[in-house]
C-alpha positions in Angstrom: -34.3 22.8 26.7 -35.9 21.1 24.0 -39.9 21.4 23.7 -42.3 19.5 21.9 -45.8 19.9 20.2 -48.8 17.5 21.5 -48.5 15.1 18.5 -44.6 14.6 19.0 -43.6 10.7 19.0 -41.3 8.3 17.9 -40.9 7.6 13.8 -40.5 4.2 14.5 -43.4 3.7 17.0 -45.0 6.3 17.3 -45.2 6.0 20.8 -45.3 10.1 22.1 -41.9 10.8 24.1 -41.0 10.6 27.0 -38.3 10.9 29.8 -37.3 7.9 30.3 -37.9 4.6 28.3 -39.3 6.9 25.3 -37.0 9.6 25.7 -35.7 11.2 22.5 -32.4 10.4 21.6 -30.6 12.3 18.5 -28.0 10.3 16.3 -25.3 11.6 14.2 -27.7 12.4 11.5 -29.7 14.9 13.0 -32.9 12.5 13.0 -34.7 12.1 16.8 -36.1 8.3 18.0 -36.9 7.5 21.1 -34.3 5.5 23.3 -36.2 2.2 23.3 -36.6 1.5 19.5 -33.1 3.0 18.8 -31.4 0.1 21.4 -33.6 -2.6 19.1 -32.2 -1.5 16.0 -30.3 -4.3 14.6 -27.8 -2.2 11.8 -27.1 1.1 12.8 -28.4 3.3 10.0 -31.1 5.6 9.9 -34.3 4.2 9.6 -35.5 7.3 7.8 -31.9 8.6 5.9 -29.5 5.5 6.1 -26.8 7.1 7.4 -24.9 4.8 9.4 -24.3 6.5 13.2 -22.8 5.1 16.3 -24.7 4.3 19.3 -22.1 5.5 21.7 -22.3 9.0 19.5 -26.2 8.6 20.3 -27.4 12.4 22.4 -30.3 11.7 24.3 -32.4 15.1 25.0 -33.4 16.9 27.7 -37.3 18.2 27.1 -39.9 20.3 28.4 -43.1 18.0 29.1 -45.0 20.8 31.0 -46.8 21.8 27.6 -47.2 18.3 26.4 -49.0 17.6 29.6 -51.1 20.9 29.7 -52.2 19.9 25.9 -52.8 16.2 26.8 -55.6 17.4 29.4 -57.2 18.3 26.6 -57.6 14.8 25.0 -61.2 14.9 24.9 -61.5 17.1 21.6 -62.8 14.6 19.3 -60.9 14.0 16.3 -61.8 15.8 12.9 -65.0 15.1 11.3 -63.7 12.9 8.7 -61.0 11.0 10.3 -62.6 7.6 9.9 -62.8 8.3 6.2 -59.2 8.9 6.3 -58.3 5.9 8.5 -60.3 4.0 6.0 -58.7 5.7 3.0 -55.1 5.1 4.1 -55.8 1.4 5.6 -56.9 0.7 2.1 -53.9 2.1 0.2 -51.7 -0.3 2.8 -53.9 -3.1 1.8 -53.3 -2.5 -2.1 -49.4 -1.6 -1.6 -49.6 -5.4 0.4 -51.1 -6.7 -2.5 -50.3 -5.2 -5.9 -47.1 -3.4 -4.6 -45.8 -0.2 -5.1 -43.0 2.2 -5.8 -40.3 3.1 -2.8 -41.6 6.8 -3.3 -45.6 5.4 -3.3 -44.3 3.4 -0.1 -42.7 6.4 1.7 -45.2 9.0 1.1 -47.9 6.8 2.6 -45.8 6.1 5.3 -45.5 9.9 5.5 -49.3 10.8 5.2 -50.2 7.6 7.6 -47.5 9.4 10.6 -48.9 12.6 10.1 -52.8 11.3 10.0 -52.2 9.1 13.3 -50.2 11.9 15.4 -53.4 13.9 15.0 -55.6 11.7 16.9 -55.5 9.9 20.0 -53.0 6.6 20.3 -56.6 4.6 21.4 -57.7 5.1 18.4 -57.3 3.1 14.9 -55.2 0.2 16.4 -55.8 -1.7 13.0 -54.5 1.0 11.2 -51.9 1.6 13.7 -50.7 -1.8 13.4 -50.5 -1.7 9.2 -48.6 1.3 9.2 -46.2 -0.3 11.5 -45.8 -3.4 9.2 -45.5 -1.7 6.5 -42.8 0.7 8.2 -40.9 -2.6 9.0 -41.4 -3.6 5.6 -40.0 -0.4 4.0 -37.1 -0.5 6.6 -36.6 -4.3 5.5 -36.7 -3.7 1.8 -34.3 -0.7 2.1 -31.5 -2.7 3.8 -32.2 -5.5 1.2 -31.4 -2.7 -1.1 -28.6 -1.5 0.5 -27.2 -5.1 0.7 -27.6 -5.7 -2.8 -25.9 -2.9 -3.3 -23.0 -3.5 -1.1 -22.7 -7.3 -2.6 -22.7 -5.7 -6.5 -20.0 -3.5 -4.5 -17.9 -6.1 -3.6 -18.3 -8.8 -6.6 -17.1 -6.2 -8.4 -14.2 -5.4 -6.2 -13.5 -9.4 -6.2 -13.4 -9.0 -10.5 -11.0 -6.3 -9.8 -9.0 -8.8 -7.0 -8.8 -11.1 -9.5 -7.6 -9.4 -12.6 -5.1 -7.9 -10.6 -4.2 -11.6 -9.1 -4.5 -12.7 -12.7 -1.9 -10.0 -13.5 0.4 -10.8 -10.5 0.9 -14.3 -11.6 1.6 -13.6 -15.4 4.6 -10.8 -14.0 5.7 -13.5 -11.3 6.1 -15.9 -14.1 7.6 -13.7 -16.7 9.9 -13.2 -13.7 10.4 -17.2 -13.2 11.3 -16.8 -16.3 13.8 -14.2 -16.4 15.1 -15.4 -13.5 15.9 -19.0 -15.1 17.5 -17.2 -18.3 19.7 -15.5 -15.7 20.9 -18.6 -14.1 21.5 -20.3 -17.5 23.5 -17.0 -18.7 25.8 -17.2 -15.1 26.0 -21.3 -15.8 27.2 -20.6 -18.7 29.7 -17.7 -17.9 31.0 -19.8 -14.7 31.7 -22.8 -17.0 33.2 -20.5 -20.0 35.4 -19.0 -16.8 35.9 -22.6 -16.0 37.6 -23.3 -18.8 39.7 -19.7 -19.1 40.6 -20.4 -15.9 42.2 -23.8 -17.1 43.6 -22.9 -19.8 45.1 -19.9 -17.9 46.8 -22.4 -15.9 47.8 -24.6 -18.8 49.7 -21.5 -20.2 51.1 -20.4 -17.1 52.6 -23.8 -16.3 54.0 -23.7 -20.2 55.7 -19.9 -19.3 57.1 -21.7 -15.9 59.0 -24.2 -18.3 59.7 -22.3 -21.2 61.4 -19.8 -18.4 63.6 -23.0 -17.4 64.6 -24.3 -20.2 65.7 -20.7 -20.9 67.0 -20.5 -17.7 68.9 -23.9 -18.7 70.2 -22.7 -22.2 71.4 -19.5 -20.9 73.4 -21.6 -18.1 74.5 -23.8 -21.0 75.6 -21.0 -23.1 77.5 -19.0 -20.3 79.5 -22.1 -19.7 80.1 -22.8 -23.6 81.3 -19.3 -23.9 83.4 -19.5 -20.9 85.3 -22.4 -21.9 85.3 -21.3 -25.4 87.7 -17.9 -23.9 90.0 -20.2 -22.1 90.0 -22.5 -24.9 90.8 -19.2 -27.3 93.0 -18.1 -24.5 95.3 -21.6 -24.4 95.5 -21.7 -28.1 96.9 -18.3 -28.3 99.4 -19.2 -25.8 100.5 -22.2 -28.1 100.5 -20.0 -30.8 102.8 -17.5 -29.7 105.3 -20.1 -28.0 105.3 -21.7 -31.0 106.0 -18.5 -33.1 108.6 -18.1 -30.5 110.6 -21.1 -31.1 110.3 -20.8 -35.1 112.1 -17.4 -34.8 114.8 -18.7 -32.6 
């Protein structure tokens, strides 16, 4: 079980824990707020680190009041000495980082020095200053998301840059493609109408072979029947030859 000192509160409060409304609560992190201030946080990052957590990742703890209560009896011990000297010190530093600014480390070290000042004396007193370290909590918690959003915007401009250089690149391929792809379809219109035109001609010639076969066809009819009746015309001749030879001699 988890125990705490007298002065332990919320960093975002400073409200001292509890167990129920102001009951520590531990995020991914490691850092501890209390329950109430962690449900009214609008992004979920740290307020202190940044780290983005989850809420349903959010561990609440289970602690030991007995010595917080024992300790808190002894409210009465007046605060140190010169504890409104501080309170005045630091109330003035917030009033001059309000007014003239400061540095995030300047901010977050009086931040720092303001938590550990006010968890030393009791949460009656200083209300004023109590009040301006809260503000200018908020303000530090405001001007680190700003950050963090300027950050994420640079982020993604320069991813769009990137988007569009590589779009920009994307059109230039699709219309070296157009382009190649209109070459191509001249170069096949071309070869269909050149095989257009062999195939014609292919047919022309072919049709030229089917007649020159027929008039050879024809001429090879006509010279079988020439040389046929040339034989019997040989053939009767030598007939009238030889009778003719015959009759001389008798």
């Amino acid at each position: 079980m988890l125990c705490l000192g007298p002065g332990s509160a919320c960093d975002l409060c400073l409200e001292p824990f509890d167990t129920e409304l102001r009951a520590p609560c531990s995020i991914s992190c490691g850092h501890v707020f209390c329950a109430n201030c962690l449900q009214h946080i609008a992004r979920p990052t740290c307020p202190l680190c940044r780290t983005p957590f989850q809420a349903r990742h959010t561990v609440k703890l289970h602690v030991d009041l007995d010595n917080i209560r024992v300790l808190a009896s002894s409210d009465g011990v007046p605060p140190p000495a010169n504890s409104d000297e501080r309170a005045r010190q630091l109330h003035q530093r917030i009033t001059s980082v309000a007014t003239e600014g400061a540095t995030e480390a300047q901010t977050t070290q009086l931040t720092e020095e303001c938590k550990a000042f006010l968890s030393t004396v009791p949460k009656t007193m200083y209300s004023e200053l109590r009040s301006a370290y809260k503000m200018l909590y908020y303000i530090c918690h405001v001007k680190r998301n700003f950050v963090e959003q300027g950050r994420t915007v640079n982020e993604l401009v320069r991813n769009a840059s990137t988007v569009s250089q590589d779009m920009d690149r994307l059109k230039a391929s699709i219309e070296v493609l157009k382009l190649e792809k209109r070459n191509w379809e001249q170069a096949w219109q071309s070869v269909s109408a050149e095989k257009d035109d062999l195939s014609s001609e292919c047919q022309r010639l072919h049709e030229q072979l089917e007649n020159a076969q027929a008039q050879i066809h024809i001429v090879t009819e006509c010279v079988c029947l020439s040389t046929s009746f040339l034989q019997r015309s040989n053939n009767f001749l030598s007939r009238q030859v030889s009778e003719s030879d015959a009759r001389n001699f008798a």
